[in-house]
C-alpha positions in Angstrom: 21.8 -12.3 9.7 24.6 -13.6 7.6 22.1 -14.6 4.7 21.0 -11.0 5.0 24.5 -9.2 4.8 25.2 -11.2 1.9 22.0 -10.5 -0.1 22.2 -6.7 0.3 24.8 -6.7 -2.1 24.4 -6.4 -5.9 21.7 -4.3 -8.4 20.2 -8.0 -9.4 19.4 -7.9 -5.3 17.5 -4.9 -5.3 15.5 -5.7 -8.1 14.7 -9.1 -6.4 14.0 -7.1 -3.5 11.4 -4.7 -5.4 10.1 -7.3 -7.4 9.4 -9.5 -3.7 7.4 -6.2 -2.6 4.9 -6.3 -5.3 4.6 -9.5 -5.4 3.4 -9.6 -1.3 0.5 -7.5 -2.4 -1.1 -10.1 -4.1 -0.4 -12.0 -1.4 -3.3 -13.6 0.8 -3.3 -10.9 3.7 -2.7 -7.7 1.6 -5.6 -8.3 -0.8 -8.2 -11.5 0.2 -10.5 -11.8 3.0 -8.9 -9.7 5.6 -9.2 -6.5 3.3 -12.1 -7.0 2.1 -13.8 -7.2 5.6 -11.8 -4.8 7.0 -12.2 -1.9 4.5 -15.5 -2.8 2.3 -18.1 -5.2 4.2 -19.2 -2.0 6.9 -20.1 -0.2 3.5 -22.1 -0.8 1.4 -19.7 -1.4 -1.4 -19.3 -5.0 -0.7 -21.4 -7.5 0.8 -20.7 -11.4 2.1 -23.1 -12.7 -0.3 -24.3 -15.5 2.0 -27.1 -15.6 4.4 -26.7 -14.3 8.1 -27.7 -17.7 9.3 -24.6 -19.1 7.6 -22.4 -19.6 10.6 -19.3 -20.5 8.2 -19.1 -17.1 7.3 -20.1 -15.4 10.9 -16.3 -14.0 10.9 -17.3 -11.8 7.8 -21.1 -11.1 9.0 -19.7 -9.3 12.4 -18.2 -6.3 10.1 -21.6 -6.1 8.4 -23.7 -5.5 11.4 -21.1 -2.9 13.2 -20.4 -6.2 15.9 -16.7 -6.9 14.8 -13.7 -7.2 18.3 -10.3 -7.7 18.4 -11.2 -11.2 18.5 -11.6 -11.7 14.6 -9.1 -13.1 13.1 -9.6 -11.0 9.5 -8.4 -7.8 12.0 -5.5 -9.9 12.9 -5.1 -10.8 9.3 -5.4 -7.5 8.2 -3.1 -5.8 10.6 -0.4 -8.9 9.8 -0.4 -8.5 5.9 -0.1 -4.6 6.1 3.1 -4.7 8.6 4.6 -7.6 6.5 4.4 -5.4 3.4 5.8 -1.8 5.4 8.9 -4.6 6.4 9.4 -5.2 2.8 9.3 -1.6 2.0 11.4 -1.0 5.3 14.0 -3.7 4.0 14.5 -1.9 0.3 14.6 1.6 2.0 17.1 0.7 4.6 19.5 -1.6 2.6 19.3 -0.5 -0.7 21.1 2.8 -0.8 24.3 1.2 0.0 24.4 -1.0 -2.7 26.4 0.4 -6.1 24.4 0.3 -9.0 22.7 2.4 -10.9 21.7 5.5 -9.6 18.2 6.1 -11.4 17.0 2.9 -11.3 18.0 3.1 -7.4 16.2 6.5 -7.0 13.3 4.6 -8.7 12.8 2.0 -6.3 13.4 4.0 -3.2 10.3 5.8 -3.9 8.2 2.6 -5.3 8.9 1.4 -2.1 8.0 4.2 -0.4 4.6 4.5 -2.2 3.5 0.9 -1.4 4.9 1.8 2.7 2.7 5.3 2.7 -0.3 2.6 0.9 0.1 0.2 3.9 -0.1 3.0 6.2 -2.5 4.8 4.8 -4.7 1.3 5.3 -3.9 1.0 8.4 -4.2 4.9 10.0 -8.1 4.7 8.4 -9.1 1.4 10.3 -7.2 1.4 13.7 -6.4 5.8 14.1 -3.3 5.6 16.2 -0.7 2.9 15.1 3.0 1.7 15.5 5.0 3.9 13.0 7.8 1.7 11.8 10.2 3.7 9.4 13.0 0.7 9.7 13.5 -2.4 10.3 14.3 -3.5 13.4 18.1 -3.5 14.5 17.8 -5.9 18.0 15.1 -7.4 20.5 14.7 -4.1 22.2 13.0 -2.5 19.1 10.7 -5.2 18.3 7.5 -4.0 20.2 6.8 -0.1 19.8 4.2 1.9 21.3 1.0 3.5 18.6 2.1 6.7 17.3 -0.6 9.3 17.4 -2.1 9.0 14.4 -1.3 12.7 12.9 2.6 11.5 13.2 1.3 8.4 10.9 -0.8 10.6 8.5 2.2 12.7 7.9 4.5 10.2 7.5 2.4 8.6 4.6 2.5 12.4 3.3 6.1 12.6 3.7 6.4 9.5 1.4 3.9 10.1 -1.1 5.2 13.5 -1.3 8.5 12.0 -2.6 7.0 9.2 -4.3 5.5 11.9 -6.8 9.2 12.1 -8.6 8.5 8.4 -9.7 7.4 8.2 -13.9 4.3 9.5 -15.4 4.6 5.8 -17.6 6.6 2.9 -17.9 7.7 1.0 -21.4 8.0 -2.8 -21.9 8.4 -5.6 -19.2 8.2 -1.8 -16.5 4.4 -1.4 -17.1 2.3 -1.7 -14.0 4.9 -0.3 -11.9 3.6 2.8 -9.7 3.7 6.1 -12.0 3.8 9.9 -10.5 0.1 9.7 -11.1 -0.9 7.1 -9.0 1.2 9.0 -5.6 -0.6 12.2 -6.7 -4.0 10.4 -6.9 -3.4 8.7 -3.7 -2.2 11.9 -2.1 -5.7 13.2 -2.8 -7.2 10.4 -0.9 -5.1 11.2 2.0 -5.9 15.2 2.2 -9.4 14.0 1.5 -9.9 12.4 4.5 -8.1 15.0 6.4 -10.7 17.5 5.3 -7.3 19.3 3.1 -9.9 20.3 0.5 -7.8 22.4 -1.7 -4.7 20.2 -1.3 -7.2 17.5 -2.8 -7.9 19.9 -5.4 -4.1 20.6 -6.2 -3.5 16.7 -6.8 -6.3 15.7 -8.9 -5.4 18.7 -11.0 -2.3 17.7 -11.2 -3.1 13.8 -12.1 -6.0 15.6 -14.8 -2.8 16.6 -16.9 -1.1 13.1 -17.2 -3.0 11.5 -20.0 -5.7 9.3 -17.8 -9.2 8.6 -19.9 -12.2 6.8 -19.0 -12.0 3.1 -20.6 -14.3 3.0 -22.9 -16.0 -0.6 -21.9 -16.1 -0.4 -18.0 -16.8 -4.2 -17.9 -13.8 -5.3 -19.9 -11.8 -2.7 -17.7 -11.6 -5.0 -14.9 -10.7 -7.7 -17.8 -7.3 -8.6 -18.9 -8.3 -6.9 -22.1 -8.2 -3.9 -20.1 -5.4 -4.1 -17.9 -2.5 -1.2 -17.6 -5.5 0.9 -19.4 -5.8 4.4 -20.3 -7.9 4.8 -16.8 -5.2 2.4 -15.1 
């Protein structure tokens, strides 16, 4: 606790802060295995690329043939990474408005943060439904284990967030690039009404994102290159 009262403190904190929560999603849980099985193997959009008979890789087989429980530890992986990311969000949102500092670069990462929360949410509400909506970080024992939420309080929470998040930059310049632009909340706001059958609100953001400068790449392999990355279809 005292190491936390004593971070919170300066602008160079914040941006440490910020900088922590997009590095987690490159981390292990956010982006390996346990999404990948979670979100991709029960479609066919991914596969295990092994053999059924390989029983080294029977953890990732289950979500292929609709047999996955509780019991797989890529669920428990992928419920763990997406919590650990909403705390980092949680953290920036609850402790960085008191710090002095500037107040546009503050305003900035308030809503970066609250993109990546309304992304961790948004992958969590599609696999489990009805989930523990954490807006803030714990304050003592009592608060540590919280009922699900229904998940139409989750789905318009994420909306809530995205809904700010769209004030965020249509681009960044310099050692900025690659952080979340207004384009990428509107885009995944579509998502979001998309699977809540909101047709025209799904319409009203793509539109929207159409007006922003995005291109196709014009070498789709190199795209997912480092040639191609921060793109015009980035």
């Amino acid at each position: 606790q005292t190491e936390a009262v004593q971070f919170w403190q300066t602008q160079e904190d914040a941006t440490k802060a910020v900088n922590a929560m997009y590095g987690n999603t490159r981390g292990w849980l956010f982006s390996a295995f346990a999404p990948m099985a979670v979100e991709s193997l029960g479609s066919d959009d991914a596969s295990t690329g092994t053999e059924p008979s390989d029983g080294s890789f029977s953890f990732m087989n289950e979500f292929d043939t609709y047999t996955v429980t509780s019991t797989n530890d890529r669920v428990y992986d992928f419920w763990n990474g997406m919590y650990q990311e909403i705390n980092y969000c949680n953290q920036i949102l609850d402790n960085v408005p008191n710090i002095t500092m500037d107040d546009n670069l503050k305003s900035r990462y308030l809503l970066e943060a609250k993109f990546l929360r309304a992304y961790s949410y948004f992958r969590l509400v599609r696999a489990f439904g009805d989930v523990p909506l954490r807006l803030h970080v714990p304050k003592d024992v009592s608060e540590y284990n919280i009922p699900r939420s229904p998940k139409a309080d989750v789905w318009a929470a994420i909306e809530q967030d995205l809904s700010s998040a769209e004030a965020l930059p249509v681009s960044y310049s310099g050692a900025d690039v690659g952080r979340i632009t207004k384009g990428a909340a509107l885009a995944l706001h579509a998502k979001v009404a998309l699977y809540q059958t909101k047709w025209a609100e799904a319409k009203g953001y793509t539109d929207q994102v159409m007006t922003l400068g995005y291109s196709l790449y014009a070498d789709y392999e190199k795209m997912f290159r480092e040639v191609g990355e921060n793109c015009s279809e980035s």
